[in-house]
C-alpha atoms as one frame of an Amber mdcrd trajectory, in Angstrom:
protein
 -12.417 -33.902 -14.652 -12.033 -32.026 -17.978  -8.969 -29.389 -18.482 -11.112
 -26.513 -17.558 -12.100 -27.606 -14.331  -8.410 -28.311 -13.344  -7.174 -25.056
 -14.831  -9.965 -22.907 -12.737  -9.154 -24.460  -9.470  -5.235 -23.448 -10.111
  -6.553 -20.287 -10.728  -8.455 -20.311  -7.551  -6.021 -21.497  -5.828  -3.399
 -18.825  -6.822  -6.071 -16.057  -6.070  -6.808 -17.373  -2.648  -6.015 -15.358
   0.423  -2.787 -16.337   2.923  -2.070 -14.971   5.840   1.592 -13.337   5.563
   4.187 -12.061   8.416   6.118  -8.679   6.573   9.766  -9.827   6.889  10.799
  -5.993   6.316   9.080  -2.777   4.620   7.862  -2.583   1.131   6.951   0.519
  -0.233   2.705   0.278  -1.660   2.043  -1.385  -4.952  -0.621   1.038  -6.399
  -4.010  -1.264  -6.848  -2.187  -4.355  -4.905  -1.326  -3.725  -1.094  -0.650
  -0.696   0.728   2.829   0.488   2.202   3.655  -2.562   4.854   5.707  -2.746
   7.511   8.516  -4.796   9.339   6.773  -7.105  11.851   3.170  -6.828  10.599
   0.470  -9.211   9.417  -1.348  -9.388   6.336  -3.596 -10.819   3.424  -2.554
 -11.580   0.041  -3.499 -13.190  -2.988  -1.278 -16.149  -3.038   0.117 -15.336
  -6.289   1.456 -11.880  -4.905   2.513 -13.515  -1.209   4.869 -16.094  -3.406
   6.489 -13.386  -5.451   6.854 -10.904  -2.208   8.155 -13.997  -0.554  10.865
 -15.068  -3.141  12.130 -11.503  -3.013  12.331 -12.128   1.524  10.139  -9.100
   1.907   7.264 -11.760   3.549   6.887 -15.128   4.975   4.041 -16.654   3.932
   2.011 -17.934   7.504  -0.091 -20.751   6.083   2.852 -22.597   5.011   3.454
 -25.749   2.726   2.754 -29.338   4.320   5.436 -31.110   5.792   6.079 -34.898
   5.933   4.673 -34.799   9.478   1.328 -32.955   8.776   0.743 -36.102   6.057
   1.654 -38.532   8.493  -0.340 -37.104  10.841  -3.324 -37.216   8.263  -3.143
 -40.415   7.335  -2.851 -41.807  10.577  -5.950 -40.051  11.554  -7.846 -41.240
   7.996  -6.517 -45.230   8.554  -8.428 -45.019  12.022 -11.559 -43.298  10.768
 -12.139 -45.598   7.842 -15.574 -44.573   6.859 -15.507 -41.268   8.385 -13.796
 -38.568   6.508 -11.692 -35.589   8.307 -12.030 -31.746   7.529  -9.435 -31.481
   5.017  -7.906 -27.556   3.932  -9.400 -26.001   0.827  -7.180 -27.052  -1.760
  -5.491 -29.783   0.044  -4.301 -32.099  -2.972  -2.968 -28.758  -4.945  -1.175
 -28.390  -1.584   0.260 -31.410  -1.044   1.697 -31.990  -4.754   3.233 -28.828
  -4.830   4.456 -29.747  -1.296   5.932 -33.335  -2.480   6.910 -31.570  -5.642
   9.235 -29.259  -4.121  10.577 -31.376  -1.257  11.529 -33.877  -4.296  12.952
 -30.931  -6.446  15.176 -29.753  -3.491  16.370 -33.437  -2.164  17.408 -34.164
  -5.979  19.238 -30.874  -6.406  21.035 -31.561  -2.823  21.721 -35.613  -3.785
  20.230 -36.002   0.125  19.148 -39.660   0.779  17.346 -38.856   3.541  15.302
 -36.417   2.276  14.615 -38.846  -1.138  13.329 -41.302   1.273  11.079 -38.975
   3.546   9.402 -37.615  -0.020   8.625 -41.287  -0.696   7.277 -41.445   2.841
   4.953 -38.724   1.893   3.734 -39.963  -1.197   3.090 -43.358   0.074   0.668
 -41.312   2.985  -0.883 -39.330   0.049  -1.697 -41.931  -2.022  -3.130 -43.524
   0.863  -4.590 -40.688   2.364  -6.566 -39.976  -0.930  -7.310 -43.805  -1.771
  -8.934 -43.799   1.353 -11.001 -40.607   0.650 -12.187 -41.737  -2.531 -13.625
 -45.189  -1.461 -15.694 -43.101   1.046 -16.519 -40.816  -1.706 -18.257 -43.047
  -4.067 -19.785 -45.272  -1.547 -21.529 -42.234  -0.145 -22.952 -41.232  -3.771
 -23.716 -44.845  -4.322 -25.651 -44.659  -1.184 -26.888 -41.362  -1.517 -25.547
 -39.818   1.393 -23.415 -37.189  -0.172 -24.961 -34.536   2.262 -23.655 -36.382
   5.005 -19.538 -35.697   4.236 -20.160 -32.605   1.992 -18.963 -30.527   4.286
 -15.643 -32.499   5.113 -14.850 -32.262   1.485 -11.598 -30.289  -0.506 -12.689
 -27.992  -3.088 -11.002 -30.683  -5.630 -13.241 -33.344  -3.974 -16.350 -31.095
  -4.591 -15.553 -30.566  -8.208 -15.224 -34.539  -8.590 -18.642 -35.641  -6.944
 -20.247 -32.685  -9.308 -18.612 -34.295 -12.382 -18.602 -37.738 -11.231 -22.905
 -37.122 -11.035 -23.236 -35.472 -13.999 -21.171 -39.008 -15.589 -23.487 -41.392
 -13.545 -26.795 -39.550 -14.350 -26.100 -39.825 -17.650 -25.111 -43.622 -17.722
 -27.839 -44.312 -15.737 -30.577 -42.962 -18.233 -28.480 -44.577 -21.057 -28.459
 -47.811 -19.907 -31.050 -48.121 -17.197 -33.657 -46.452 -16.896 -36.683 -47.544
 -18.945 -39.474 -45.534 -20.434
């Protein structure tokens, strides 16, 4: 995936709606959100929801992944092996910024425990995605893309479209002949 590609689907991601619970009132932000109040539920760009949030006006609803939701995941991916599960839009941006932090905050706290569990979870991402991608490129080497399209990520979309464009153009290099 080139630079671009990566950089858009950040962008994406920090444009994309969330679903927020309004921890107490907030005057309105002209052009942003109107006036909110104490108890209420709302949409947000993500960007906005994580600033609002820092500042404990909001709690973002559709919160980060914890160590059990990957568990969970990959024990559900090691028993479909060729079958892929509906995974959230923006699942791997999730999960490394989930990992990311967990890791950040266990190494600021010197916590054991919580070094280990972050190991835990990138051992089930790794194999959560390792597991993805093998059914990933034997469906394009079969053909059968349309047949998991619609279980894909938005990162696992923007592969297959590059990882095509790659293999089209390899294959009229080197095999095709006129």
């Amino acid at each position: 995936m080139s630079l671009i590609d990566i950089e858009l689907l950040k962008l994406l991601y920090a444009v994309a709606p969330v679903r927020a619970m309004v921890l107490r009132p907030m005057e309105e932000i002209p052009l942003l959100i109107p006036s909110i109040y104490k108890g209420s539920e709302i949409v947000l760009s993500r960007w906005l929801a994580e600033i609002l949030e820092k500042k404990n006006y909001i709690e973002i609803l559709n919160g980060i992944l914890t160590p059990q939701d990957l568990a969970k995941l990959r024990f559900m991916h090691t028993q479909q092996r060729g079958r892929l599960s509906k995974l959230d839009e923006y699942f791997f941006i999730r999960a490394r910024i989930a990992i990311e932090a967990l890791e950040a905050e266990a190494k600021k706290a010197g916590d054991i425990a919580l070094l280990k569990s972050v190991e835990r979870m990138k051992e089930d991402f790794t194999e959560i995605t390792s597991i993805r991608l093998y059914t990933i490129f034997k469906a394009i080497q079969l053909k059968g893309i349309d047949t998991i399209e619609k279980e894909l990520s938005i990162e696992e979309k923007v592969l297959i479209n590059k990882f095509r464009k790659i293999l089209y153009c390899w294959l009229q290099k080197f095999i095709e002949l006129r």
